[in-house]
N, C-alpha and C positions, 0 to 999 in steps of 0.2 A: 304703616302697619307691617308686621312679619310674621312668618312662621315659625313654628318652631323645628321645623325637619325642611330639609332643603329641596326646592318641586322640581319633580323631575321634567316635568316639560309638558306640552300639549304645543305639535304641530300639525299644520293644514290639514293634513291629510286625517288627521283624527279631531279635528274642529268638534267642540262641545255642541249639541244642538236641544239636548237634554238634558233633564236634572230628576234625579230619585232620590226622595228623601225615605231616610228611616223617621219614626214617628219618637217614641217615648227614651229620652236621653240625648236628643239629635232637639227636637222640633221641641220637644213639649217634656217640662220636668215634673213627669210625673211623679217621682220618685221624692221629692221632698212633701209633694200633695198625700201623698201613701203613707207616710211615716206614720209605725207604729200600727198600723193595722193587723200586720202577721203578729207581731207581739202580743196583740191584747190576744187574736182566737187561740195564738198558744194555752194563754194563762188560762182559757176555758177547759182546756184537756190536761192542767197541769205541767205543761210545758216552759220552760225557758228560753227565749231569742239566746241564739248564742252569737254571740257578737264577731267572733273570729269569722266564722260560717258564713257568716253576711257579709264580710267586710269583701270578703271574694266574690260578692254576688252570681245571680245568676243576668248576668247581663246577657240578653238579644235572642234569650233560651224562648222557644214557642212555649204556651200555657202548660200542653203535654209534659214537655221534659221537666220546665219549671217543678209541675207541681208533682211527678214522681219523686225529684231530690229533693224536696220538701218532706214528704210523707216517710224519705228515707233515713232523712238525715234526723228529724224528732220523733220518728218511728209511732205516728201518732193510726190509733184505730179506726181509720175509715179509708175507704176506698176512694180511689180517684176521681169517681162523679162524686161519691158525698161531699169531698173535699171541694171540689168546684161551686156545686148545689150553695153551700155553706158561706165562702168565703166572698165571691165574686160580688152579691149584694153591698157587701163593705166596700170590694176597694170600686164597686159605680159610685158609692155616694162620695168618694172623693175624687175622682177622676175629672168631674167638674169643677173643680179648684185646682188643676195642675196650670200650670200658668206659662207663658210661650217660654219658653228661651232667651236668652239677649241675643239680638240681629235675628232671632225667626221671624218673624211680620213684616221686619225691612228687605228681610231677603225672599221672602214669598211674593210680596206686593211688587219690588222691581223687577221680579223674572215675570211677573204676570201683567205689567203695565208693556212691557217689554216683548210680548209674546212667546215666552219661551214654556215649552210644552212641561211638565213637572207631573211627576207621579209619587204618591205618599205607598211606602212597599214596606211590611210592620210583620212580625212575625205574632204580634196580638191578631186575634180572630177579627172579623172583619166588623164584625155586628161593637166591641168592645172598642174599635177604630175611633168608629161612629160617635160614640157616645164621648173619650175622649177628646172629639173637636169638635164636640157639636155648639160649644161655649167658646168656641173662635172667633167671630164673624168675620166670614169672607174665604176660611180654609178650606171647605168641604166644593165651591165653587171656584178656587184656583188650580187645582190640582183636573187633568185629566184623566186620572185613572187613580183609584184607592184601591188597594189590594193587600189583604189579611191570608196569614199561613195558610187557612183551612179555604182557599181557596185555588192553591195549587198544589201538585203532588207532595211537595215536602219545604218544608221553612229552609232560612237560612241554617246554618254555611251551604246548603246549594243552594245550587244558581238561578231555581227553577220562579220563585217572584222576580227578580231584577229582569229575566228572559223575557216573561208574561208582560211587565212592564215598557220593555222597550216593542215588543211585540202589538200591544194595545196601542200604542202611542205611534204607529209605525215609524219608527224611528231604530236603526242597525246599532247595535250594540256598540260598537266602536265608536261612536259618537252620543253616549250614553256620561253623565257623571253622574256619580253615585255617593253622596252627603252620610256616614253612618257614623255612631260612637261605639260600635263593640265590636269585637274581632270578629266573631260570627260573623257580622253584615260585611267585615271586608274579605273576608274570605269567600263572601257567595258574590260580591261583588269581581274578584278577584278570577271567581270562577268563570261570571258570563264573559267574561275577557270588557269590562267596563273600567274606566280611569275610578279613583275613590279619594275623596279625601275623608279622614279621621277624625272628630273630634273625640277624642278615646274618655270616657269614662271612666271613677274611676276601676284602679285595679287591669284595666287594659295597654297592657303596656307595651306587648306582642303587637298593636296597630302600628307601631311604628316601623316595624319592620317590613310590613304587608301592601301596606298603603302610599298613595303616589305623592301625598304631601300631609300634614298632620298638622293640625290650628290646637290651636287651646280655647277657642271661640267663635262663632257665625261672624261677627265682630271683624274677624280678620281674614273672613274669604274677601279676596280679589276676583272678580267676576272676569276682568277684561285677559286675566293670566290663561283664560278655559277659552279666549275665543267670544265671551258673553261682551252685553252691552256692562261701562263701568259703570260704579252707582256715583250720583251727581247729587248727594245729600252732606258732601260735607261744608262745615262753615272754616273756612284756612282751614286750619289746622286740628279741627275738633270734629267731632261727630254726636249730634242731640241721640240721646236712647231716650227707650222708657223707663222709667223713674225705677230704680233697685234699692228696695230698703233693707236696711237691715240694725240691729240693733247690739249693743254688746257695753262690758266694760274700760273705760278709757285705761292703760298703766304706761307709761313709757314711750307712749308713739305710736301704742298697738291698740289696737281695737279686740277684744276677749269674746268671742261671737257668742249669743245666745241660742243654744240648740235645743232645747227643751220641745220647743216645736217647730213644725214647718215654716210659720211666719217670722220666727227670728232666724233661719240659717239661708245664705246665700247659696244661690244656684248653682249645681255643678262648673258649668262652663265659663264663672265669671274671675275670670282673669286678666292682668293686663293693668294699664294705666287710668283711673277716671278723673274724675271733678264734681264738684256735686256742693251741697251744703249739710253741717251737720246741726245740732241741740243736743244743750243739756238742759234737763228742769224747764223750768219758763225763761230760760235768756235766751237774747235776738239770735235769731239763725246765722253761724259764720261760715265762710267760706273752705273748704276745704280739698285737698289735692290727694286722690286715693292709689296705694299700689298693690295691688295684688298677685301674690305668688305661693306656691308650695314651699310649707318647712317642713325638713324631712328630719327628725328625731327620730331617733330609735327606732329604726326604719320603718316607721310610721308617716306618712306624709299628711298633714297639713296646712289649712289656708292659711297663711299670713297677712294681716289686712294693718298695712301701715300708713297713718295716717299725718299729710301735713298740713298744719294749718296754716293757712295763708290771708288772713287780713291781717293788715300792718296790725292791730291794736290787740292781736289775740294771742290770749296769754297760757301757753305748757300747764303750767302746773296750776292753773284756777282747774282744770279738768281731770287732773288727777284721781285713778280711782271714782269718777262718777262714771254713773251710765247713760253711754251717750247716743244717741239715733243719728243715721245717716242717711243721705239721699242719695244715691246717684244720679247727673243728668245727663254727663257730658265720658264721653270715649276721646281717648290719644293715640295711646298705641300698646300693642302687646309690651309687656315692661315686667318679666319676671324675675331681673337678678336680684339674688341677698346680699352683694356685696359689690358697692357700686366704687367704680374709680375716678382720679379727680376728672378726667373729661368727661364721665355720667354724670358726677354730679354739678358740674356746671350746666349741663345740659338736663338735670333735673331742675335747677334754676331757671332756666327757659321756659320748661310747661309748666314751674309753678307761676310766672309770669302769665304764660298762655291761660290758664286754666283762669286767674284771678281777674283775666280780660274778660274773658269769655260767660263768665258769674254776670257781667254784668247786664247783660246782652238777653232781649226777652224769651229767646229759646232757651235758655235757661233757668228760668226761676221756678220757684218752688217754693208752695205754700204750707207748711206744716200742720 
């Protein structure tokens, strides 16, 4: 496993003894659970999603500010409570469909099998926290301490949740880490004088500059780097996840993702190398080798999901042009280049090898 920014260190004297997570972007993607919600109540008041405006989101913004630049930017006729009154019904009844993260429940469950103290610190209101994990099971009891904006003087970028949190936890800031994906959160992290790692969102790009070390994934924290116990879930050289589906057009090697809804588009944070099996139509499930990284066109960045098939008997172009489903089962390693050399690519040789072992093997399978 690697990062993608180089760690700058954690010694003795600053020993990790705690973990803070941010909640929605970090732990829990809400955010593809959401889709289309603000759109639809626009087109109630005549409104347009403007797609520019969003693509900058408001990442790690409290409800307050959120929903001022809201009200500002569609200049839409209601007040600030109306607008809450109004919309917050919608996005509860999807907040129970945001679905963990890749590595959130392996990295909750080992810091909690492990005893390590963990606080959920969310600049969403506390009561809207709740409801958010309440389709967890076992999240709302691992954490010692749950803490919503409207429950200290001011949300992030201050410092004054991640303080409360280490405070609650009696646990000295310096020995605090703090898990966030938006600059905000490392900027209030930044402020209680707490170590931070990133997994930046997108459009956060400024985390990188902020923060002590920056992942593209839960997937690729290293536990034993902070001081923590390591995790002892891998098989060699793989790592079993929970199953990532996702669905799209086969053309060339690339997988053309289906975004129309939440169910066909992959989760922010999944990047990196996998394994897994895919289908087409009613033929047998084959074996497949996934890589996922950002194409940056026109300076627009997106995912690239390139796909190899790996059983001796599976044929390119029978899947041409069809639409094909995929599973994830298995993790390798962070793996984002576009343009590999001949020592990557013999060494993409190896985990197609690895991964085509590893298919066989019962933590892996997968039933369509």
């Amino acid at each position: 496993m690697s990062c993608c920014c180089e760690f700058k260190g954690c010694n003795e004297e600053t020993k990790i003894s705690a973990v803070i997570f941010d909640l929605d972007g970090t732990l829990l993607d809400t955010e593809s659970a959401t889709r289309g919600v603000l759109n639809g109540f626009l087109a109630k008041y005549g409104k347009e999603l403007d797609k520019e405006k969003e693509e900058k989101k408001r990442v790690g913004m409290t409800q307050q500010e959120s929903v001022d630049v809201i009200l500002k930017d569609y200049e839409l006729p209601l007040t600030p409570e109306q607008f809450i009154k109004e919309i917050t019904p919608l996005y509860r009844e999807r907040w129970t469909e945001a679905k963990a993260l890749p590595g959130a429940n392996r990295l909750i469950n080992h810091l909690k099998k492990n005893g390590v103290p963990m606080t959920l610190a969310s600049n969403s209101l506390r009561e809207n926290i709740d409801v958010k994990i309440s389709h967890h099971n076992g999240w709302k009891e691992s954490f010692s301490v749950i803490l919503g904006s409207d429950q200290v003087k001011s949300g992030k970028p201050f410092p004054y949740l991640f303080e409360e949190a280490a405070r609650k936890m009696g646990v000295d800031a310096s020995n605090c880490l703090v898990i966030e994906d938006s600059l905000v959160g490392v900027k209030a992290a930044n402020a209680a004088k707490m170590k931070v790692v990133a997994i930046p969102s997108r459009g956060e790009v400024d985390c990188y500059l902020l923060a002590d070390t920056v992942l593209h994934s839960l997937l690729e924290f290293q536990p034993e780097l902070w001081g923590l116990p390591p995790f002892d879930d891998w098989l060699d050289n793989t790592l079993p996840i929970e199953p990532i589906h996702v669905s799209g057009v086969y053309i060339n090697g690339a997988l053309h993702e289906s975004t129309e809804n939440a169910t066909g588009a992959l989760p922010g944070q999944v990047f990196g190398l996998y394994f897994g099996w895919g289908k087409v139509h009613a033929d047998r499930n084959f074996k497949i080798l996934v890589s996922i990284h950002l194409n940056h066109l026109n300076h627009v960045a997106n995912k690239r999901i390139h796909i190899c098939l790996i059983d001796p008997n599976s044929d390119d172009h029978m899947y041409q042009q069809q639409r094909m489903q995929i599973h994830l089962v298995g993790y390798i390693s962070a793996f984002d280049k576009k343009e590999l050399t001949s020592r990557e690519l013999e060494k993409l040789e190896e985990y197609k090898s690895i991964a085509r072992a590893s298919l066989d093997l019962p933590s892996f399978t997968y039933s369509f």
